[in-house]
N, C-alpha and C positions, 0 to 999 in steps of 0.2 A: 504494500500500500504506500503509495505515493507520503511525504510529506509536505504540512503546510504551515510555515512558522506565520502568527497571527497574535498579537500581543495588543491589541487594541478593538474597541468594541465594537460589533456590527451588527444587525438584525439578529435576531433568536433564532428566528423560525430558516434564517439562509445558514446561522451556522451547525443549526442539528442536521442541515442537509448534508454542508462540507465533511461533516464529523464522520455521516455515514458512507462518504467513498474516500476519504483525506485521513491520514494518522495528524491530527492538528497538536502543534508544540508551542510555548509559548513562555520557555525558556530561550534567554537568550544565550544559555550553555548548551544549546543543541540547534544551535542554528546553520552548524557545519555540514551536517542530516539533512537539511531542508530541501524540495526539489523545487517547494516556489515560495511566494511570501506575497501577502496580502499587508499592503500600507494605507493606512490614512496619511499620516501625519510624521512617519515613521522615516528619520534621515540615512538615507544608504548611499553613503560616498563608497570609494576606494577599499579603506579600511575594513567599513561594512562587510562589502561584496567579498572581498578577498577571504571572509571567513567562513564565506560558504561555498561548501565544495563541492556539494551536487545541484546548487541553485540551477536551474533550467528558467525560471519566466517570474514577472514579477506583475502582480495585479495591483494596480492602483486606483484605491476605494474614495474617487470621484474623478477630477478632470486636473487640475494640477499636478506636475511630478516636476517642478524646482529644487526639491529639496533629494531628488534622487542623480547618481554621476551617471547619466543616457551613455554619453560617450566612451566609459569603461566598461559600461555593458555592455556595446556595439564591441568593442576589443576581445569579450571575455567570450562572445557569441550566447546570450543569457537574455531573453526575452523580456518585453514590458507592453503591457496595455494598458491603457485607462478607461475611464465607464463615463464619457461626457454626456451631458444635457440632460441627465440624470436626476441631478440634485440643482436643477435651473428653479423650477419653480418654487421649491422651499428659499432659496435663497431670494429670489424677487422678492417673496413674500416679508421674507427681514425688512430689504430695504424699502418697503412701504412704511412698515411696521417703524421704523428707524426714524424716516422723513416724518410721519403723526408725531411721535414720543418729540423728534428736538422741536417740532413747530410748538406742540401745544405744553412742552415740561415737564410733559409727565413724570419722567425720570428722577428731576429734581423735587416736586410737590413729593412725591410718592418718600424720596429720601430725609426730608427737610423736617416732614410730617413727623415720619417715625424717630427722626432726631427732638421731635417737642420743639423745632422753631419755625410753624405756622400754625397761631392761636385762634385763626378767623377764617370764615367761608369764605370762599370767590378771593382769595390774597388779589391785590390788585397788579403788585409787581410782576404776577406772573399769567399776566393776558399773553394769549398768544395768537398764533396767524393759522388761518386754512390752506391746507395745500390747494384745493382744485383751482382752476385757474392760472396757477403760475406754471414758472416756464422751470423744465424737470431736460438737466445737459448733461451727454452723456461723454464719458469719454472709454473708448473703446464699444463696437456694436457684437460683441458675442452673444449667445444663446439668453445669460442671465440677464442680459442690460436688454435686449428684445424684450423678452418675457414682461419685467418691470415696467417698460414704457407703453405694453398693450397695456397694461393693468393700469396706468396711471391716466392711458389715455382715453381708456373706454368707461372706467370709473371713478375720474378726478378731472377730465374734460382740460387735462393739464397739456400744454404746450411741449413739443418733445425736440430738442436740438440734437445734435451731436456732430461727433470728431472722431471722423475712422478710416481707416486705409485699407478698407477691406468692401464696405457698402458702397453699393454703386448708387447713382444718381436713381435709377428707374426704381430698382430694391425699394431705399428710401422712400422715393412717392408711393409705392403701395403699402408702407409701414407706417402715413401720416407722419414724416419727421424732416426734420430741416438738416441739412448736413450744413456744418459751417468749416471753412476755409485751416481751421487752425484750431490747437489748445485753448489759446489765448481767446478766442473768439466765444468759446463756449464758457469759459471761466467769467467771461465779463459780461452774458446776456443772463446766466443761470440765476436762477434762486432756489435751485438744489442740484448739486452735481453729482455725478456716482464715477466713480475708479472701477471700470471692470477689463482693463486690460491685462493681460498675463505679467510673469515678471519676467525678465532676460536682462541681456547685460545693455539692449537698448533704452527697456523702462525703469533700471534701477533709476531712483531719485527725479523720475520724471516730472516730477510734481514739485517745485520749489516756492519759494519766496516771491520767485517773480512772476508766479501765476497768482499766488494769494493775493500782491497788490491790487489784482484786475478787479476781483472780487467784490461784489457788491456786502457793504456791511451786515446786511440784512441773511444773506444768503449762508447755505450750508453744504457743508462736506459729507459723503458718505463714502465709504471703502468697504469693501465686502471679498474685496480680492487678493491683495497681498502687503502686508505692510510697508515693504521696500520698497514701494512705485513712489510713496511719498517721504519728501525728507521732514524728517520727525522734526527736528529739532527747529526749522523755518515754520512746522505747522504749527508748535510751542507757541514759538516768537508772534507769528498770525493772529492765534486766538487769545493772548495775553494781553495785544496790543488792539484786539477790534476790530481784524481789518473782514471778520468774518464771524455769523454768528455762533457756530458750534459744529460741531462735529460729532459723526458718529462713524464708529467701525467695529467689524467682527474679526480683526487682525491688526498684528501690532510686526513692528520690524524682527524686534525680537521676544519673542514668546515665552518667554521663563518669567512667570509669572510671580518667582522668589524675589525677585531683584524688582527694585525702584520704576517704576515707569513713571517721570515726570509727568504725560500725558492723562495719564487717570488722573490726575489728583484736580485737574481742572472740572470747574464746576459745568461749563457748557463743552463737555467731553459725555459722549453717551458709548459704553463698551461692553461687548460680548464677546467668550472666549472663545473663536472660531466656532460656533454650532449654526453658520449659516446650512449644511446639510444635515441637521440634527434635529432632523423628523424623523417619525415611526415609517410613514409614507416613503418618505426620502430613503431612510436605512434599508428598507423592503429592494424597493427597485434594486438600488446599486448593489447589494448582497447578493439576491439572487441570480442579477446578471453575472459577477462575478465567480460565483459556482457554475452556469453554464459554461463558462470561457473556460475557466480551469477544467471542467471534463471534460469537452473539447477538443481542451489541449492536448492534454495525454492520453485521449483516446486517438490522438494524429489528425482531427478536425482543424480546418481553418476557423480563426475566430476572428471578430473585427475591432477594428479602433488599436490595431497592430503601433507601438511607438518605434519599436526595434527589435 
C-alpha cells in the first residue's frame, strides 16, 4: 500500500477515503516512506524533498504552491498538482464578508464592546458606509476576484474596475467590468480594492507606498492572496498616517503567529488566519478531488491541473 504523509487537516469524510486505499503517516520521522504528500500550507524546499526517498507526486490542497521548490522537483522527476477554483467561492465569500465588517466596524464594536469601552447604543463614532454603489478594483482577474465581483455586482449593484494582463477587452465586456490602463489607475478610482494576484518574484512587494499615496482616504484594502504582494511595512506607514481607511486580510508576509506583527495591533487592521478555504463545502471539494488524482495516479491514470 502506497504511502501518504499528510500532517494537516482536510475533510473527514475524503480522509477515511484516502485511509482506505493510502497507508496515511503523519510523522515527520517517516517521511522518507512516503510515495506522495498532500500540503496545505506545508513548506517543501530542497531540504524537505531530499528527505524523501520514495516521494513520486505531491498534491496540493488548493491552488497556490509558493511555498513549494517546482524547480527541484522538475530535477528530482517527483510530480505536483494542484486543485484550482476549488476553494474560489469560499474565498469571495470572505472578501465580501471582509468589505461589510471594515465598512460598517463590526470588528471593532464587536471588540471594544466586550473590552467594556462602548457604554451606549448607536456609538456615534462608529457610523459607517454601505458598500452597494461604490466602485469595488480589482487587481489581478483570476477565478476568486471573478467570482467576488459577480457577487458584488449582481448583489451590491457595485461598480467593478480592474488591472490584468491576462482579461481581454471582449472577456471584460461580458463580465460588466472596466479594465483600467494600470495599478495606479485602479488604486486611485477604488473605494475597495482586492490583491488577488499570485506571488513570484514579479509581485513580490508589488504593492508599495507609492500606490497607497493614490488612495482615496476613504477607501480600503483587502488581500486574501499572499502576504508578500504587499510591502508591510509602507502599509504600517499608510494606515498610521490616513492615507487609507483600513485594511483587511487573511494573510500576512510572514505567518508565525509567535512573533510580533506590528500590523494586528492596529485598530483599523481586520485579520484572519488564512481560513479563506476553511469551509466544510470548500474542504469536501478539494479532498475529494484530491483522493481521485492520487488513485489515478498510481493506478497509471492521467490526472489534470499536472504543475510538473
Amino acid at each position: 500500500m502506497k504511502k501518504i504523509f499528510l500532517c494537516e487537516t482536510i475533510d473527514n469524510d475524503a480522509y477515511i477515503l484516502l485511509s482506505k486505499h493510502f497507508d496515511i503517516i503523519n510523522n515527520i520521522d517517516e517521511i522518507k516512506d512516503c510515495h506522495g504528500i498532500i500540503a496545505r500550507n506545508l513548506k517543501i524546499d530542497k531540504d524537505f524533498i531530499d528527505q524523501c526517498l520514495n516521494l513520486e507526486i505531491i498534491a496540493v490542497h488548493g491552488t497556490g504552491y509558493d511555498s513549494i521548490d517546482v524547480e527541484y522537483l522538475k530535477e528530482k522527476n517527483i510530480h505536483l498538482f494542484n486543485t484550482p477554483h476549488l476553494n474560489s467561492l469560499s474565498v469571495a465569500e470572505l472578501i465580501v464578508n471582509m468589505m461589510i465588517t471594515l465598512s460598517r466596524h463590526t470588528y471593532q464594536l464587536d471588540r471594544n464592546l466586550r473590552d467594556k469601552k462602548i457604554s451606549t447604543i448607536a456609538p456615534i463614532e462608529y457610523i459607517g458606509n454601505e458598500i452597494s454603489y461604490k466602485t469595488f478594483g480589482i487587481i489581478g482577474t483570476g477565478d476568486i476576484a471573478l467570482k467576488t465581483a459577480k457577487i458584488l455586482k449582481n448583489g451590491f449593484h457595485m461598480n467593478i474596475i480592474a488591472y490584468s494582463r491576462s482579461l481581454t477587452n471582449k472577456k471584460a465586456d461580458e463580465l460588466h467590468i472596466t479594465l483600467c490602463k494600470s495599478i495606479d489607475e485602479v488604486f486611485q478610482k477604488s473605494d475597495f480594492i482586492n490583491i488577488g494576484v499570485s506571488l513570484n518574484k514579479d509581485t513580490y512587494h508589488l504593492i508599495t507606498l507609492e500606490q497607497f499615496k493614490l488612495m482615496k482616504p476613504s477607501a480600503y484594502l483587502i488581500n486574501t492572496s499572499r502576504g508578500a504582494i504587499i510591502n508591510e511595512e509602507d502599509l504600517y506607514y499608510a494606515l498610521t498616517n490616513k492615507l487609507l481607511n483600513g485594511y483587511a486580510c487573511d494573510v500576512l508576509e510572514n505567518e508565525d503567529l509567535s512573533i510580533k506583527q506590528s500590523l494586528l495591533e492596529l485598530d483599523n487592521v481586520f485579520y484572519t488566519p488564512h481560513i479563506g478555504g476553511s469551509t466544510h463545502d470548500c474542504l469536501s471539494r478539494i479532498g475529494h478531488a484530491i483522493f481521485i488524482s492520487l488513485v489515478n495516479y498510481f493506478d497509471g491514470k492521467q490526472i489534470s491541473n499536472m504543475i510538473c
